[in-house]
GUNU-573179 format. One record per residue (C-alpha): residue in three letters; x negated, y negated, z. Coordinates in steps of 0.05 Angstrom, whole numbers, plus 32768, in hexadecimal, padded with zeros to 4 digits. Layout:
REM residues N
+-----+------+------+------+
!   r !    x !    y !    z !
+-----+------+------+------+
! ALA !    X !    Y !    Z !
...
+-----+------+------+------+
//
This chain:
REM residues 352
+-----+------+------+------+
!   r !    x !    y !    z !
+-----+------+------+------+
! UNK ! 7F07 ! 6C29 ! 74C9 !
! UNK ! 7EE6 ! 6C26 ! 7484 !
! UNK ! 7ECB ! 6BDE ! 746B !
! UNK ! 7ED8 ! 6BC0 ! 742D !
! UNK ! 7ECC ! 6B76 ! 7414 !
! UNK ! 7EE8 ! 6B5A ! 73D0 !
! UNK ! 7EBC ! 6B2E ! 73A0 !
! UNK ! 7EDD ! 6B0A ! 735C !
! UNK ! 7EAA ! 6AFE ! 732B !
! UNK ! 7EBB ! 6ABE ! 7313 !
! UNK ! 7E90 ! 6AA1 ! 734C !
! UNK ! 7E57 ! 6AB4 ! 732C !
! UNK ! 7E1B ! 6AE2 ! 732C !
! UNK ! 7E19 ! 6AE1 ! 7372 !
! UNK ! 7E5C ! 6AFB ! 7378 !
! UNK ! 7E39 ! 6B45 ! 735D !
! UNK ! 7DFB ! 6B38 ! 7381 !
! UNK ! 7E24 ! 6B2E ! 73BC !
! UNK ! 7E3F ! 6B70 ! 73BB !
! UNK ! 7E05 ! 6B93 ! 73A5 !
! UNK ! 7DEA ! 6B7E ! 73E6 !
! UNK ! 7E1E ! 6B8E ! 740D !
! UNK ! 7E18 ! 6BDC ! 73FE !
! UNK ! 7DD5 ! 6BCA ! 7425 !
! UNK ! 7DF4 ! 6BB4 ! 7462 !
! UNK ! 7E21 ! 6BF3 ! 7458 !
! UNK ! 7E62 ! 6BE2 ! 7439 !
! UNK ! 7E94 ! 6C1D ! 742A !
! UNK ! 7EBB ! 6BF2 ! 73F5 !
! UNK ! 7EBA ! 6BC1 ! 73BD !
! UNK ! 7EF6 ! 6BA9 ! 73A2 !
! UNK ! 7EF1 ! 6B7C ! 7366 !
! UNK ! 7F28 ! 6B3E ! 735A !
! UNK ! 7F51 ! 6B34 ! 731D !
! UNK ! 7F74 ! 6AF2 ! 731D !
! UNK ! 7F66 ! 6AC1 ! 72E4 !
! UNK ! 7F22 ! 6ABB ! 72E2 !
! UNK ! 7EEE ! 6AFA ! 72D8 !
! UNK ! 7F0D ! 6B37 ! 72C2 !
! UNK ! 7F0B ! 6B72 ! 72F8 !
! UNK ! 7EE8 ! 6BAC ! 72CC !
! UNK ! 7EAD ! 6B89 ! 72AF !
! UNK ! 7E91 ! 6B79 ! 72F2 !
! UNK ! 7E9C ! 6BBE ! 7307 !
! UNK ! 7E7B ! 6BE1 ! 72D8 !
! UNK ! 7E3E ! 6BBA ! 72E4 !
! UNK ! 7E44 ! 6BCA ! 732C !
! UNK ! 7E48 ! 6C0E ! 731C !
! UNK ! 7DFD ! 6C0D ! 72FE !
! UNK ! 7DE9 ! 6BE4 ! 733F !
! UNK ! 7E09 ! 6C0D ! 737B !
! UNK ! 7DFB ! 6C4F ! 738F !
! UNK ! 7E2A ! 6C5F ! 73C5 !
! UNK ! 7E61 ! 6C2E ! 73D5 !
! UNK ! 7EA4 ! 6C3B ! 73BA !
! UNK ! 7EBD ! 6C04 ! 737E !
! UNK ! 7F00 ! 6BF2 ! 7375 !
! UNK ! 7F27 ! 6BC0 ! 734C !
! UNK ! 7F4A ! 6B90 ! 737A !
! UNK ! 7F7B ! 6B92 ! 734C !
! UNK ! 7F80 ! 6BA5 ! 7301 !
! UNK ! 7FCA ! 6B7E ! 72F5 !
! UNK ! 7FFD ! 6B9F ! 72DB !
! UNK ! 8015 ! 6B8D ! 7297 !
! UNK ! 7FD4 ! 6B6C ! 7279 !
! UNK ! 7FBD ! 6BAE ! 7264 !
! UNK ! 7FEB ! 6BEE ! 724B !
! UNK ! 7FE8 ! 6C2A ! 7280 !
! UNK ! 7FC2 ! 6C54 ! 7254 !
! UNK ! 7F87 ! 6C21 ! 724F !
! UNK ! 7F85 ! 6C16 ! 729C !
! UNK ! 7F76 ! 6C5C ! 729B !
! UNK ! 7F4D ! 6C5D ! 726E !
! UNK ! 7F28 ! 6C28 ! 7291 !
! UNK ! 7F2C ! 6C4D ! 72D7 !
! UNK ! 7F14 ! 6C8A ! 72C0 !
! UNK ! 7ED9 ! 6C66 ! 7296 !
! UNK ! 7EC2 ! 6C49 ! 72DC !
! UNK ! 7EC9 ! 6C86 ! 7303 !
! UNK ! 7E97 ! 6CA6 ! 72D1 !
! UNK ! 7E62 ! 6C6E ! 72D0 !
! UNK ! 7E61 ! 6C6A ! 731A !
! UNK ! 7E5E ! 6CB4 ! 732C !
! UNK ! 7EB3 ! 6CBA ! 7341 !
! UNK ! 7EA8 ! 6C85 ! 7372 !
! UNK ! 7ED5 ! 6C56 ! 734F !
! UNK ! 7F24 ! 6C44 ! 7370 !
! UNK ! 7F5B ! 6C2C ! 7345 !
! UNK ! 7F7A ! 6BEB ! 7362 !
! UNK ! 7FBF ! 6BD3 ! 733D !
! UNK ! 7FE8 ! 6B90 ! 7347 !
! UNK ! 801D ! 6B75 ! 732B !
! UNK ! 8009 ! 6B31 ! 732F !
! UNK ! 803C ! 6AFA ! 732C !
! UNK ! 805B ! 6AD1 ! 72F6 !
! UNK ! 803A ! 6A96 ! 72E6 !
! UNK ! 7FFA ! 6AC7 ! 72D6 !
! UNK ! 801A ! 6AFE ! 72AC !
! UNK ! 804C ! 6ACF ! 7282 !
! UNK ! 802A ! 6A8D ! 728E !
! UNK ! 7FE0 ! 6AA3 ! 727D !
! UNK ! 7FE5 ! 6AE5 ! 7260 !
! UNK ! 802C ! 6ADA ! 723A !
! UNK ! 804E ! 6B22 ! 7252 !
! UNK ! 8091 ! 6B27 ! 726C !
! UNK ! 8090 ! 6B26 ! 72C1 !
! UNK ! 80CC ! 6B4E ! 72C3 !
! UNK ! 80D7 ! 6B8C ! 72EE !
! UNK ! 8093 ! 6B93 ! 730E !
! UNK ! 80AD ! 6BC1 ! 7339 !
! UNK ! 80C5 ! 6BF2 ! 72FD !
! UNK ! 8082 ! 6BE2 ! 72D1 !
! UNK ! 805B ! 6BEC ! 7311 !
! UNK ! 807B ! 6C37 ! 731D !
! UNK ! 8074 ! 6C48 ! 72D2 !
! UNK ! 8028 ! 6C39 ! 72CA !
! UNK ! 8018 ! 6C5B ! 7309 !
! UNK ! 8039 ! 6C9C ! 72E5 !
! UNK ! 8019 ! 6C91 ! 72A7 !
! UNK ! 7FD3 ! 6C80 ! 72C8 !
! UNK ! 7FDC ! 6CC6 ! 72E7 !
! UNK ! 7FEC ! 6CE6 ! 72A5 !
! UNK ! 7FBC ! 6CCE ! 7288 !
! UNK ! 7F83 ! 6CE6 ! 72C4 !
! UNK ! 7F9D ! 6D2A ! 72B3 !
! UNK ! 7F78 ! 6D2E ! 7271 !
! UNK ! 7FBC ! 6D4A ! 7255 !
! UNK ! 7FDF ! 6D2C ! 721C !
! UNK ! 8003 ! 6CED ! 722C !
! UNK ! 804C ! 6CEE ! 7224 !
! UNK ! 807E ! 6CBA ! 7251 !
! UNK ! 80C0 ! 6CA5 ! 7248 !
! UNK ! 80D7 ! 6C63 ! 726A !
! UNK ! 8100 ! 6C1E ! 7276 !
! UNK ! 80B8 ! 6BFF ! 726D !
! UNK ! 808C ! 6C2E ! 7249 !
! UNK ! 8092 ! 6C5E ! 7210 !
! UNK ! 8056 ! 6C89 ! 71F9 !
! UNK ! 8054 ! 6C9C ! 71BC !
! UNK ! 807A ! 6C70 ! 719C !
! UNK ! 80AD ! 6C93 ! 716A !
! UNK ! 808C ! 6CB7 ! 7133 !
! UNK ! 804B ! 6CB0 ! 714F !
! UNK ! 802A ! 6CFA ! 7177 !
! UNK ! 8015 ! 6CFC ! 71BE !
! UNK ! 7FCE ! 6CFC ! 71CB !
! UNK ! 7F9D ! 6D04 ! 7204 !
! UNK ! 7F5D ! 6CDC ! 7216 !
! UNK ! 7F22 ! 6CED ! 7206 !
! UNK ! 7F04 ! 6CEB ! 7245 !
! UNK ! 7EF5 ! 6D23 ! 7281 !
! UNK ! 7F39 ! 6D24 ! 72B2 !
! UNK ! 7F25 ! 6CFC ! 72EE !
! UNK ! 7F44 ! 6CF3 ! 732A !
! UNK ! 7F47 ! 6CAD ! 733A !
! UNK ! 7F62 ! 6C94 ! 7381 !
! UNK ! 7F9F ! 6C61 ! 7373 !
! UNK ! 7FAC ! 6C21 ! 7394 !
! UNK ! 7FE8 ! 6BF2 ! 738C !
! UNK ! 7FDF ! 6BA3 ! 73B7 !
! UNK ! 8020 ! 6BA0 ! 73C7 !
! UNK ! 804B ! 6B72 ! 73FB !
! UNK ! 809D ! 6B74 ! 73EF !
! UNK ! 80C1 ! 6BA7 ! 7408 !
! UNK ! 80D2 ! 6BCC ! 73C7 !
! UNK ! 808B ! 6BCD ! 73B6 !
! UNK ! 8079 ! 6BE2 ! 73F2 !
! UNK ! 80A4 ! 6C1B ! 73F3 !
! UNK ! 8086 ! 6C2E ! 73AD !
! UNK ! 8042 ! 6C30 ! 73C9 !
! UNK ! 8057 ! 6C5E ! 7407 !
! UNK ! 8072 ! 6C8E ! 73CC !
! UNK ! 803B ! 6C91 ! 7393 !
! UNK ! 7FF9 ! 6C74 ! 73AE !
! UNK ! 7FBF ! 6C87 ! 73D2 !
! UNK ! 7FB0 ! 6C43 ! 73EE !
! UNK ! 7FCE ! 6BFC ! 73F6 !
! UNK ! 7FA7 ! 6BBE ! 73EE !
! UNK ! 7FD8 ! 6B8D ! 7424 !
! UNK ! 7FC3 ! 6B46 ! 7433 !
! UNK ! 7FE9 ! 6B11 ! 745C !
! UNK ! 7FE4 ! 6B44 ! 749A !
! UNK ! 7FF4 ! 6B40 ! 74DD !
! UNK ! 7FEB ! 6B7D ! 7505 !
! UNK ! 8020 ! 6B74 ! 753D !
! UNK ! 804C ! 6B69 ! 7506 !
! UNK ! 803C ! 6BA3 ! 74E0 !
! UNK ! 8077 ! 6BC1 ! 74D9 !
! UNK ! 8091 ! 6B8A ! 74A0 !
! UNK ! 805D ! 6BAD ! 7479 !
! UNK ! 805F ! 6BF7 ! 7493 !
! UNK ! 80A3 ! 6C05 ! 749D !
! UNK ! 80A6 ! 6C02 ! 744F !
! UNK ! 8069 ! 6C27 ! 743D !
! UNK ! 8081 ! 6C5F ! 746F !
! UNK ! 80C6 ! 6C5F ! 744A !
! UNK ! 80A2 ! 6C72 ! 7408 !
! UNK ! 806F ! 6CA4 ! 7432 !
! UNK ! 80B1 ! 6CC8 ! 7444 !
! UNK ! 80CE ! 6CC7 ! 7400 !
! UNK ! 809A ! 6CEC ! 73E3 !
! UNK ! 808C ! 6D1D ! 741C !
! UNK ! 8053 ! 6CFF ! 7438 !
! UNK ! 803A ! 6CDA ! 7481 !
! UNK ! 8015 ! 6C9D ! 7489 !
! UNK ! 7FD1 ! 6CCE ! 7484 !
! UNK ! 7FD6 ! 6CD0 ! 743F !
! UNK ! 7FD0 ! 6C87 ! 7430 !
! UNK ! 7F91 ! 6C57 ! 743F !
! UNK ! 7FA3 ! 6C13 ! 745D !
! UNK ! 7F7E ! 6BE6 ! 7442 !
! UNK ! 7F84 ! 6B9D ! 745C !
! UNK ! 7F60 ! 6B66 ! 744F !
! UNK ! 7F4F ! 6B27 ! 7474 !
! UNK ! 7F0F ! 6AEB ! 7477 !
! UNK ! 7EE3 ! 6AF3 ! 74B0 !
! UNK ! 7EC4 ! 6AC2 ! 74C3 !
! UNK ! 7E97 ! 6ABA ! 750E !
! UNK ! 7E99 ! 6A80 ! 7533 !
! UNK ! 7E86 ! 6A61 ! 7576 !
! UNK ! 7EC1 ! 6A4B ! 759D !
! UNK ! 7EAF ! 6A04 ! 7592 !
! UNK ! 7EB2 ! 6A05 ! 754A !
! UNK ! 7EF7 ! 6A2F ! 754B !
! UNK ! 7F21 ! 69FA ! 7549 !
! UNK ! 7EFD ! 69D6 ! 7508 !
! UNK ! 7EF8 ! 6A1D ! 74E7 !
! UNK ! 7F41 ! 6A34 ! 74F3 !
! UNK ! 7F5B ! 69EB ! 74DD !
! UNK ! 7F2C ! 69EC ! 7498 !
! UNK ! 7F55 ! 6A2A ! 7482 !
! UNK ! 7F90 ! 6A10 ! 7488 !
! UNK ! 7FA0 ! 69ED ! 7443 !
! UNK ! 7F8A ! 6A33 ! 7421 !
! UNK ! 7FC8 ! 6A55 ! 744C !
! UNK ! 7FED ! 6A1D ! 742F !
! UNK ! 7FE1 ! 6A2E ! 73E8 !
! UNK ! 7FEF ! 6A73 ! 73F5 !
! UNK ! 8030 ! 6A60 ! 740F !
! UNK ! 8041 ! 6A2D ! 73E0 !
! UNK ! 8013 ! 6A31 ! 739F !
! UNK ! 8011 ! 6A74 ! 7391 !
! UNK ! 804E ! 6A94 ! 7364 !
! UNK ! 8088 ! 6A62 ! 734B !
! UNK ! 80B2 ! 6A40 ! 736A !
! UNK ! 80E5 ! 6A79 ! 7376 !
! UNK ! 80B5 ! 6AAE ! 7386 !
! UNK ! 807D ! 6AAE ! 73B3 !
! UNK ! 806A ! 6AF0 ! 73CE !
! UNK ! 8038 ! 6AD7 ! 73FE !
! UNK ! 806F ! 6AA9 ! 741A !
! UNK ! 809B ! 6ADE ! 741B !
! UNK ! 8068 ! 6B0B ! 7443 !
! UNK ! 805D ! 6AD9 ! 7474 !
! UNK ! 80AA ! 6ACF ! 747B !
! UNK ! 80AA ! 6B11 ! 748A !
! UNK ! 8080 ! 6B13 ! 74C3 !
! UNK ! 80A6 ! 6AD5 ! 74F4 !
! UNK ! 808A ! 6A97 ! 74C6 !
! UNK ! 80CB ! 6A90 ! 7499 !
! UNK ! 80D5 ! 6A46 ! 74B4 !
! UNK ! 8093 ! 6A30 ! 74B2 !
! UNK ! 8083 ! 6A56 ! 7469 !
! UNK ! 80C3 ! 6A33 ! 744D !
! UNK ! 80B0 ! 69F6 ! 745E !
! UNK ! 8060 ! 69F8 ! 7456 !
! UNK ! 8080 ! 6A0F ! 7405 !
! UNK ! 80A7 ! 69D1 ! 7400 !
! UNK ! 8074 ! 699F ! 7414 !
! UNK ! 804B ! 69BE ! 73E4 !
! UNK ! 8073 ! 69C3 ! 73A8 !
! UNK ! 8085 ! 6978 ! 73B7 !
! UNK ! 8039 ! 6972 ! 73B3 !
! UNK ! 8027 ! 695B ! 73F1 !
! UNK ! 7FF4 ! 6986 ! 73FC !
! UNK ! 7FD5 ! 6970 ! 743E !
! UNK ! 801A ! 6967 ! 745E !
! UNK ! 8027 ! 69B5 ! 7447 !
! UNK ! 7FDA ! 69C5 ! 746D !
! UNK ! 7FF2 ! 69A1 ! 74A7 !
! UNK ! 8031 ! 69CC ! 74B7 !
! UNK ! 8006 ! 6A0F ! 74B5 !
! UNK ! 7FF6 ! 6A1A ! 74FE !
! UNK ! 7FBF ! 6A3B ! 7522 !
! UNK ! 7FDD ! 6A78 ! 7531 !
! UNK ! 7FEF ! 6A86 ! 74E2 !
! UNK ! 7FA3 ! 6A82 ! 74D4 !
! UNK ! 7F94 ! 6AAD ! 7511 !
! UNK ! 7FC7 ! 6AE3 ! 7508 !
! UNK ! 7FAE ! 6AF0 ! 74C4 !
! UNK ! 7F5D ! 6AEA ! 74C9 !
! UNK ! 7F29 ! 6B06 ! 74E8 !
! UNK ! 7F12 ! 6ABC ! 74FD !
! UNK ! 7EFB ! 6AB6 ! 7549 !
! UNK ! 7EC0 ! 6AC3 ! 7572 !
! UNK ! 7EA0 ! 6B05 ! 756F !
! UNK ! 7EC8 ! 6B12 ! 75A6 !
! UNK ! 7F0B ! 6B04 ! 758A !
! UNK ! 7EF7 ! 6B26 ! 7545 !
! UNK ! 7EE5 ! 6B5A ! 7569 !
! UNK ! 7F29 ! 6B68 ! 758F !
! UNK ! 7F4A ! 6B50 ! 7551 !
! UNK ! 7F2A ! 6B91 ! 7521 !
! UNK ! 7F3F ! 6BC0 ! 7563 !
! UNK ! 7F8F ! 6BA3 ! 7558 !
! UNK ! 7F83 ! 6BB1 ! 750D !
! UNK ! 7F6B ! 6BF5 ! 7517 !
! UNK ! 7F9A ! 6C08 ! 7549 !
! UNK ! 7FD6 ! 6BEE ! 751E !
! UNK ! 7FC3 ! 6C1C ! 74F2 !
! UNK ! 7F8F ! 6C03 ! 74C2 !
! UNK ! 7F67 ! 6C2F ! 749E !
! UNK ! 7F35 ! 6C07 ! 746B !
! UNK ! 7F2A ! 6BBE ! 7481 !
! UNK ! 7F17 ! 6B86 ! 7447 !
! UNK ! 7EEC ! 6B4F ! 745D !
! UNK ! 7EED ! 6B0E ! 743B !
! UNK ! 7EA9 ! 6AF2 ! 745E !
! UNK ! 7EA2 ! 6AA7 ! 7469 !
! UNK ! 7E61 ! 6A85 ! 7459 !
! UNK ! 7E50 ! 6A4B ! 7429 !
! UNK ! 7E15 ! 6A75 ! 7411 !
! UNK ! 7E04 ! 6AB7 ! 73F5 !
! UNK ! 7DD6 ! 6AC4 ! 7438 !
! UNK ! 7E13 ! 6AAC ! 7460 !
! UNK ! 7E43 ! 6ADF ! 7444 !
! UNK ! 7E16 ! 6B19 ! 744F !
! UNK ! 7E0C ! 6B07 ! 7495 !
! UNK ! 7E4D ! 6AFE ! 74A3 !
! UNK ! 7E62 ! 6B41 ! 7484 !
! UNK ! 7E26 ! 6B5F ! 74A6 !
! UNK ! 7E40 ! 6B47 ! 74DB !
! UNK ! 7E7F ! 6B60 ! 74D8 !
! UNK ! 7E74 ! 6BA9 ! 74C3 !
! UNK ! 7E4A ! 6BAB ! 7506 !
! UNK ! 7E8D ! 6B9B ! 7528 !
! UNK ! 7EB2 ! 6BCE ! 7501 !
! UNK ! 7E7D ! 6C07 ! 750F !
! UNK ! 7E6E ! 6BF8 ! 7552 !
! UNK ! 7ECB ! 6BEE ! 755F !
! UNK ! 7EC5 ! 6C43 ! 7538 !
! UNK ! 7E91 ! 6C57 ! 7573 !
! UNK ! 7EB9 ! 6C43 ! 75A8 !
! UNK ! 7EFC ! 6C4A ! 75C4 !
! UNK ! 7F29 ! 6C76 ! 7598 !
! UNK ! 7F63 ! 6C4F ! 756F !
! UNK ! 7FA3 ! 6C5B ! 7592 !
! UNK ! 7FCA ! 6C65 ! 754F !
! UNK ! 7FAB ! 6C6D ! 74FE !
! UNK ! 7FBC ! 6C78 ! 74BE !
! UNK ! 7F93 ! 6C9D ! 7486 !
! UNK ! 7F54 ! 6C8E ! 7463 !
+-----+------+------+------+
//
């Protein structure tokens, strides 16, 4: 397996130092956050000028803040300055961020999603961009096609994905999905989809890198307990503070894979604003399932059930209250990665 982390540069300065430093300890990947703080790209492009060798991704542009064309534009700008080392990650986001901060329509993100990944490709080509869609319609009447001006590149695509449909649309145009909210020996709410897209477009599970993410953090097993318990009310938030109050795709995800009851019900407390009542129905299990929190031990056989269900790329979200912390954490974890690829071979993989 490959290792990635993600960084989102609203935290700060050390958020870039932070991953300057971890090409050090040997990171393959840095994905870069977009939510609604720091931008993705700007961050980038200074990592470009400060890495030599680690891939750098944004973890994700989203889908309908920018035209096609300019995410393009702005993938093929960063593969350039960093020496075609750069990987397009695209979202869709949810709704309260596209219409409630950005003010753009949230409608059909499955449609927009497919139409900017054509048009993103066009526009790689260095051919004259022409596209006619529900969503997107280049040129506009009366207006001529016209082509970048910047050298074709060919720039890896990535779509973070989690319901089915989107899932599907990943197996069938992308070279890589960026999951979350995973739980290996329930995999298949996840691949099943992807492979039904691989199949549509005449390909096998080779030709896609699975990339999951997931915080890491080591522990003794007397603090495992205290650790497992403080993560709780940020589960909780996924589950019920993320999205609107009619869609959630993180609840949805985890209703996928055996919680429905719990994620309903986790969502209601929530909304109703009791917000330690909501922390307090997550169990241990939920946390465990999808982390890579344990002794080195059970991080250890955890990565191995990762890898063998077929994951390709795996995204560590380090814990640590310090800079120092993080990078021996994630240190600590690409040892475990490395030393997991020198021994026993995986019983099953994917691409990457």
């Amino acid at each position: 397996m490959r290792t990635a982390t993600t960084i989102e540069a609203s935290a700060g300065r050390d958020a870039v130092e932070f991953a300057i430093e971890a090409e050090k300890l040997g990171l393959d990947v840095c994905w870069v956050a977009e939510a609604w703080g720091a931008d993705a790209p700007s961050p980038l492009g200074y990592l470009a000028a400060r890495t030599t060798r680690m891939l750098l991704g944004s973890g994700v542009i989203q889908v309908g803040t920018r035209s096609p064309v300019l995410i393009a534009q702005t993938a093929m700008t960063l593969a350039q300055l960093s020496g075609g080392r750069f990987l397009l990650g695209l979202g869709a986001s949810g709704p309260q961020v596209i219409e409630g901060l950005h003010g753009t329509p949230f409608g059909h993100p499955l449609g927009r999603m497919r139409e900017t990944v054509t048009i993103v490709r066009r526009v790689f080509s260095g051919e004259k961009v022409s596209f006619s869609g529900r969503h997107y319609e280049i040129p506009l009447a009366d207006a001529k096609p016209m082509r970048v001006a910047l050298p074709p590149a060919q720039v890896p695509v990535y779509l973070a994905t989690l319901s089915p449909k989107m899932l599907e649309l990943t197996g069938e145009v992308a070279d890589g999905w960026l999951g979350t909210s995973f739980v290996p020996e329930r995999a298949d709410a996840y691949l099943s989809h992807l492979d039904a897209g691989l199949a549509r477009s005449g390909r096998t599970r080779a030709s896609l890198d699975i990339c999951q993410g997931a915080e890491i953090a080591l522990v003794d097993e007397a603090d495992l307990a205290a650790t497992v318990a403080s993560r709780k009310k940020e589960l909780a938030f996924s589950l019920g503070g993320m999205g609107t109050a009619t869609a959630n795709f993180y609840n949805d995800a985890y209703s996928r894979q055996g919680w429905a009851e719990v994620a309903a019900r986790v969502r209601e407390r929530w909304q109703a604003g009791h917000r330690d009542g909501a922390a307090a129905l997550v169990t241990d299990d939920m946390v465990l399932a999808t982390t890579l929190i344990g002794t080195e031990d059970m991080v250890r056989a955890r990565l191995r059930t990762w890898r063998d269900a077929g994951v390709d790329t795996v995204r560590l979200y380090p814990a640590g209250d310090t800079l120092p912390a993080r990078l021996d954490t994630l240190g600590r974890g690409i040892d475990l990665v490395r030393a997991l690829g020198q021994a026993d071979p995986p019983e099953s993989g994917g691409g990457g």
